[in-house]
N, C-alpha and C positions, 0 to 999 in steps of 0.2 A: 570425644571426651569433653571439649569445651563448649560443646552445645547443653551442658549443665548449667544453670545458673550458678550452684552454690558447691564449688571445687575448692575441697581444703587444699590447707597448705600451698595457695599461688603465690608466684614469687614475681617481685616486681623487676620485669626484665623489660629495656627499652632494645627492639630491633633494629631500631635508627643506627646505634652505634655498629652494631656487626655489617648494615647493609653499607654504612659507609666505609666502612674500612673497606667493604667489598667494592666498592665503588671508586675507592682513592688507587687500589690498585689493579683498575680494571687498563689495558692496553688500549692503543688510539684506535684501533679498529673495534673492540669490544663498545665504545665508547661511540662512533660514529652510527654504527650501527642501534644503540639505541635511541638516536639524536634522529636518524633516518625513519624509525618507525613512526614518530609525531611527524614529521617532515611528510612523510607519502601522504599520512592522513590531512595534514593541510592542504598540501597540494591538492590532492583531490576532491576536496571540498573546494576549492578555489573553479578546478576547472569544471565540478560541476557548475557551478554558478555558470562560469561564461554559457556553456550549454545550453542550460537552463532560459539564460536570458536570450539568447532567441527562440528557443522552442518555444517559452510562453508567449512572445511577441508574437512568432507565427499562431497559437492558439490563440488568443485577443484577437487576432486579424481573421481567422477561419468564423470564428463563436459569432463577430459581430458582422460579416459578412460585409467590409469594405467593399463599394463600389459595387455591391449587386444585389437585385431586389427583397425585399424581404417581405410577410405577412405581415401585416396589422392586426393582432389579435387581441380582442376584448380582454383576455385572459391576460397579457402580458404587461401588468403595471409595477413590475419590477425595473431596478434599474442595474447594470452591472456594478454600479459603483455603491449602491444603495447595500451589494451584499456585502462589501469589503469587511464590515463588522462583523459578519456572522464567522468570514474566512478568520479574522484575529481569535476571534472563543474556539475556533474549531483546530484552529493552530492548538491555544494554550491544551485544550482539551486533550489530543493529540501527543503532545511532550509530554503530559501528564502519566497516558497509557503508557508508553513508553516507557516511562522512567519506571512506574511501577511491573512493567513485565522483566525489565534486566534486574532487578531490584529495587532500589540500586547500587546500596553497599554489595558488591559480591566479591569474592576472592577467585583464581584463578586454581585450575585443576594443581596444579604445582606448587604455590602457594599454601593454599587448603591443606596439600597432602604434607606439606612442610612444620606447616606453626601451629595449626589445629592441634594434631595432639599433643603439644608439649604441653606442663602444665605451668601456663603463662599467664597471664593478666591480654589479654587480645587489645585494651585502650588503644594505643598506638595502632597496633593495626587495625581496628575500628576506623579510628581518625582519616587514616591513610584513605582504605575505601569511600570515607565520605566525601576527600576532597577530591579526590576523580568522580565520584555522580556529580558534585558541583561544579567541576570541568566540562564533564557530559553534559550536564545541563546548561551548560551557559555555552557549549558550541552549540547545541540541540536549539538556541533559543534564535542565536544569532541568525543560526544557518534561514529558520523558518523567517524570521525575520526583514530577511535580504531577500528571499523568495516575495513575501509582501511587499516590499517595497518595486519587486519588480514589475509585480502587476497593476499596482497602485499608478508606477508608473506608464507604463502599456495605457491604463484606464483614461489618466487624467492629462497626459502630456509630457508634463515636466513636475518638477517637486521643486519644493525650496531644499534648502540644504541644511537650514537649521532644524527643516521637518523630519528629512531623512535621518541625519543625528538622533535627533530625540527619539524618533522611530524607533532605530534601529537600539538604542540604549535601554529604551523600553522591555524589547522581545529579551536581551540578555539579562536583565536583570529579569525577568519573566521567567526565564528558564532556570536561575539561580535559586529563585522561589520555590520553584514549581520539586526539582531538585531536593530540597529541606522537605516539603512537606512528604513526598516520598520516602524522605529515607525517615521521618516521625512513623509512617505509617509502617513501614517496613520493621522498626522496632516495638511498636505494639500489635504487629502479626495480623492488620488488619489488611490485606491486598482483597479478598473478598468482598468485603462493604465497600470501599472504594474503588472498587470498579464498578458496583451496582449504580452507586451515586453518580458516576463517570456516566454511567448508560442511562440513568434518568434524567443526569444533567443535557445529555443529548437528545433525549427524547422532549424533551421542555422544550427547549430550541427549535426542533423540528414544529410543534404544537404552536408556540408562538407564533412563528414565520407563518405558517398555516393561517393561524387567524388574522395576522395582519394582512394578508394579503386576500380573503376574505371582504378586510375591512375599504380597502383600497379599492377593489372592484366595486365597493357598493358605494364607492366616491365619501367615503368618511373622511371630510379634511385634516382632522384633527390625526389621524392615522398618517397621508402623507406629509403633516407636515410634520410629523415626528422623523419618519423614515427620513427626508429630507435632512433634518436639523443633524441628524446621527449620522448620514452620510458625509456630509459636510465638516463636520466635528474631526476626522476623522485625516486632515488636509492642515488643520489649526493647530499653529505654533505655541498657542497658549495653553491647548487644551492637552498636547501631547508632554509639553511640562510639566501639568498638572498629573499626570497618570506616570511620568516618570518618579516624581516625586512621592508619589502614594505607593508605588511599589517596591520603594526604595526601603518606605519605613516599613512595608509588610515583609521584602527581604531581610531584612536585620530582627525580626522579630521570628519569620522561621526556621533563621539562621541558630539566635539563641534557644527555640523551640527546640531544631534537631541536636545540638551540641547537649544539650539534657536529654537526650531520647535514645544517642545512637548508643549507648552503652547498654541498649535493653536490644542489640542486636544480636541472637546467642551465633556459636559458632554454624551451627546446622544452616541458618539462613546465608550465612556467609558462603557457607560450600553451595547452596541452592542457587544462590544468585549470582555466583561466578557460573555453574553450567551454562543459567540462561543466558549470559549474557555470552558465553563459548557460544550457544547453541544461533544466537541472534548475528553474531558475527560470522558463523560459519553459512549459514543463509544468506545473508549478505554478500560474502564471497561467491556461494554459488549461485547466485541469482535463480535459488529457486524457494518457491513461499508454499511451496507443498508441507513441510514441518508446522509451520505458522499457522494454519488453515485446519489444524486439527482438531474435533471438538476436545472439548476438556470430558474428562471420565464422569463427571457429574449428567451432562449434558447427553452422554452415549447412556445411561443407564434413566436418564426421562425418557428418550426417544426409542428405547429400544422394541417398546412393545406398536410401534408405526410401524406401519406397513405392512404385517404380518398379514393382516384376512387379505390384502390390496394383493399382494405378490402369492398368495396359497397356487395356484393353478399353475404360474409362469415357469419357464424351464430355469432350470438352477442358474445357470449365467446370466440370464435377466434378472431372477430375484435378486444375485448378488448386485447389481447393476442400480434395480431400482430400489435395494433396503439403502445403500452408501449413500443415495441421494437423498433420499428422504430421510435417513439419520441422522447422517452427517451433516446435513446442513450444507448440501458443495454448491445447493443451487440460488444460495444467498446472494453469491457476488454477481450473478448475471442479472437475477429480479433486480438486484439493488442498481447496477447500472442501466437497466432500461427504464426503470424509475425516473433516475435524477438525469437519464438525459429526458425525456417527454415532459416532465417539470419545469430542465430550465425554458425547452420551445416552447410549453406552454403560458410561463411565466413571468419570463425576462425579455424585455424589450431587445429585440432585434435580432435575437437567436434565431426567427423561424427565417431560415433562405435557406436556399439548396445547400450553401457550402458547409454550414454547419451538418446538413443531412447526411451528405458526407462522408465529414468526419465521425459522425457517429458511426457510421458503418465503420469507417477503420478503425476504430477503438474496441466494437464489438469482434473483432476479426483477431484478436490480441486477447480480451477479456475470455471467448467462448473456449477458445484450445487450452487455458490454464486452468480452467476450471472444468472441462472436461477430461481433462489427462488426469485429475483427481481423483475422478471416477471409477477412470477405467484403466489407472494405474496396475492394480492389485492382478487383472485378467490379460495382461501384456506383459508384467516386469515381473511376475513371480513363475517359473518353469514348477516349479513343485505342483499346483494345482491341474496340472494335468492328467497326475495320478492322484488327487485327491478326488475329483470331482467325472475322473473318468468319459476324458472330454481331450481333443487333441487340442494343439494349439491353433491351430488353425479355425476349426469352431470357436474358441475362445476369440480369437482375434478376429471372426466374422461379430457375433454379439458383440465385441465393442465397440467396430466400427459401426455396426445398425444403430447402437445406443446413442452413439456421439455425433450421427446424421439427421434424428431423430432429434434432438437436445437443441442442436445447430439448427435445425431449420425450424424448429418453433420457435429462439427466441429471434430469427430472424423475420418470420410474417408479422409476430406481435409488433417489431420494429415497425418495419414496413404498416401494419397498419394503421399504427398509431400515428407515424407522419403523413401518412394520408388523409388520416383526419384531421390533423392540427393544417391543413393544406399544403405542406412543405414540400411536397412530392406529387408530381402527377404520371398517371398509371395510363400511358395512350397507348402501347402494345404490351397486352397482356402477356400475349406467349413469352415476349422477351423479359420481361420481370420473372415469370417462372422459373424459367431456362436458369438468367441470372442468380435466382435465389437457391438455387437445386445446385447451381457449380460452386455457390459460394459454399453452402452446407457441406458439398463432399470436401472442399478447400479444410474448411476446421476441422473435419472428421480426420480427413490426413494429419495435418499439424499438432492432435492434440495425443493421435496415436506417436506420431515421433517425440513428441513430450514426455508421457509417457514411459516412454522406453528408456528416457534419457538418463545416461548415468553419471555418477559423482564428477564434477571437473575439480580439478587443483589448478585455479586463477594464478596460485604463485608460480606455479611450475610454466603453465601454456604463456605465460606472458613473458615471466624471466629467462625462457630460453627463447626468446624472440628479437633477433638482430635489428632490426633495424624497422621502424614505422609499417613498411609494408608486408611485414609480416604478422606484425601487429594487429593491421586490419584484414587481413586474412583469416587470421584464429578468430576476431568477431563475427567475422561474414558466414564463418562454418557454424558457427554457434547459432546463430540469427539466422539462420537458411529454411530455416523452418517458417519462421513469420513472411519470407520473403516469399513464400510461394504460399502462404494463405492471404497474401496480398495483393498477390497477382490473382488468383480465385474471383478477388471481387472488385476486379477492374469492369468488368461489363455492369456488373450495381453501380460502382459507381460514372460510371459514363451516362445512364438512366438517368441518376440524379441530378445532375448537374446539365444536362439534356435530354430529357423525356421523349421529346420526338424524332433522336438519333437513331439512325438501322447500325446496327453493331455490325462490323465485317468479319468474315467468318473466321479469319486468320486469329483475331482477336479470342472469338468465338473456341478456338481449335487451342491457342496457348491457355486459358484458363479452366479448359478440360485437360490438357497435358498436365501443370500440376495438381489437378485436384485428382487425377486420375489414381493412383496409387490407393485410394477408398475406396475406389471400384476395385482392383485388381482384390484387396481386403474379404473385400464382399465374397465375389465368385470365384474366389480359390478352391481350388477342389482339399477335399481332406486328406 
């Protein structure tokens, strides 16, 4: 009803007064309990950080390959600390999407179903929604914030403390910004254009860095000593004043922006951007980004006429197989990480050594099963399509697993041969890189079919009935058992990589066909 603009007869009602009375006589458990639900979310943002800060320390230490040899490549006159500026616009960029996907004024399923239809003046509740997106936004700003600073740190050493201050005052009033102009945008119903602008602004970025780094290879001074003077900028206690101060005054200006704007928020967007933001929290909770990863309907209805002449002859289970891929778009995220890692070996000073090689394999061994269980979701997780399509499951479950060994082992050679050629990897027994590349394949093809399959968890539940720490890590190890044996797959990769002229023992040989085996059993299952 209040998704009208122009509602006669609204009556000017403040909910402040009713929610406080609700409030004054809410009991101490009523009361601690919602003191507890800010409380877990700090915490937990706390303890990610600690995490964080050695995991990225151990990446910093893998990436630049301390203590072990690395290529000198023509190609690579980047410098790790040279990109820190691109990481800060790719940060802001980032909170940006963000705020515009939850909203980020939104109202809650309960809420919405409560105040919506009376016929109220929404201000106050307007108001309300906005200063939680400027909460969001300024933990969102922080959080990225402190992550820059850890790596800055990792990069450079040590930091001054006036620097990190300023820093870090920086990214939060960044996110307070970033916050306003979202929720301006949210009241003139513009999320479309600004995400286009979002995605050109990214694509600039990418185009610039391109050419400067064009320019650097062909020894333009005036190009390194920009990169230079920007990197260094970047350390400067004056210069981080200066960008506090300039987005202090562009805060207080989107601030008065959004306070004139958020009243063109009708109710409808309210209810919309409470689901997202349900839906964004309940993906969160389950640690799964198969929701996220969905094209938009605009997007299904371009692509739809792909693939058609390509898939005419192939059996239904593969057509269904390869139209999802090529519709859907599911094989964006795997191009996109074999991209930006060959980029940074080929780009960034001291990236090219074994260790970082790798690591690229185990990132890929995480990236390929989540993005293959996308795929082959529908032909595993749905029992209906076996009378639809007149197909048992077990054929079904053979075509997926061919699909996702098939999927797995291409982007694993392209791997493999692009490190080859940046010379990061040498190939002295052939059979055994095969071998390796074929156990790792069936390794994903396993993990992405258990993915796949995987059904809803209730985080609150598996953890709050959990006594005591070692139960705790129990419930993660059964969750994560999956990556733990597509991990194990590509232990003989990487023993290659890190020693090329090693003979692998067969016992090794024999555990990383144990768990990839379960691909095979997939395969030659009888009907």
């Amino acid at each position: 009803m209040n998704a009208e603009k122009d509602m006669p007869q609204l009556i000017e009602f403040n909910p402040k007064e009713l929610l406080a009375r609700a409030r004054s006589r809410r009991n101490f458990s009523e009361r601690f309990d919602s003191f507890s639900d800010a409380y877990i979310w700090v915490l937990s943002a706390l303890v990610a950080l600690a995490y964080l800060f050695s995991a990225l320390f151990g990446v910093l230490f893998v990436l630049l390959g301390e203590g072990v040899p690395h290529q000198e490549l023509p190609t690579a006159v980047w410098g790790m600390r040279d990109l820190s500026l691109v990481l800060l616009v790719l940060a802001a960029l980032a909170i940006f999407r963000v705020m515009l996907f939850i909203g980020p004024c939104g109202l809650s399923a309960a809420k919405a179903h409560w105040w919506l239809p009376l016929p109220i003046r929404l201000r106050n509740i307007r108001r309300s929604t906005w200063r939680n997106a400027v909460l969001a936004g300024l933990f969102a700003g922080s959080f990225l914030g402190a992550l820059w600073l850890i790596i800055m740190l990792g990069l450079a050493g040590s930091l001054q403390l006036p620097v990190a201050g300023l820093a870090l005052g920086s990214f939060a009033v960044m996110g307070i910004g970033i916050a306003n102009v979202a929720t301006v945008i949210q009241g003139l119903n513009m999320h479309a254009t600004a995400r286009r602008i979002s995605g050109w602004a990214m694509s600039t970025i990418a185009l610039v860095l391109v050419v400067l780094w064009l320019l650097m290879m062909g020894k333009a001074q005036w190009a390194q000593a920009l990169v230079e003077e920007l990197s260094s900028a970047t350390l400067n206690q004056q210069v981080w004043l200066n960008v506090l101060l300039v987005l202090v005054v562009l805060c207080v200006a989107s601030s008065y922006w959004a306070y004139r704007q958020f009243e063109q928020i009708t109710g409808q967007a309210l209810r919309a951007a409470g689901q997202q933001q349900q839906f964004a929290m309940g993906t969160l909770m389950q640690l799964d980004s198969r929701g996220l990863a969905a094209p938009a309907q605009t997007a299904i209805h371009r692509r739809r006429a792909h693939g058609a002449r390509l898939t005419a002859k192939l059996p239904v289970a593969w057509r269904i197989l390869i139209l999802r891929l090529l519709r859907g778009g599911r094989w964006q995220a795997t191009a996109l990480c074999l991209t930006l890692m060959l980029l940074l070996a080929a780009a960034v000073q001291q990236i090219a050594n074994p260790l970082s090689a790798a690591a690229f394999y185990l990132l890929l061994c995480v990236v390929l099963p989540l993005s293959i269980s996308r795929i082959v979701a529908p032909l595993l997780g749905e029992q209906q399509l076996t009378q639809m399509l007149g197909l048992s499951e077990s054929q079904l479950a053979r075509a997926a697993t061919c699909f996702a060994l098939l999927f797995a082992a291409t982007a694993l050679v392209f791997l493999t041969g692009g490190l080859g050629i940046l010379d990061m990897i040498q190939i002295v027994h052939p059979w055994q890189w095969g071998a390796a590349l074929s156990i790792a394949s069936l390794g994903c093809a396993a993990a992405s079919s258990a993915h796949a399959q995987r059904g809803e968890r209730d985080w609150g539940t598996l953890l709050g009935s959990a006594s005591n720490e070692m139960t705790i890590a129990t419930v993660l190890f059964l969750e994560a058992v999956a990556y733990i044996r597509v991990a194990a797959t590509f232990s003989p990769l990487v023993v290659l990589v890190l020693n090329p002229t090693a003979t692998i023992s067969w016992v090794l040989w024999a555990c990383a066909l144990l768990f990839g085996g379960s691909a095979l059993l997939q395969i030659f299952r009888k009907n």
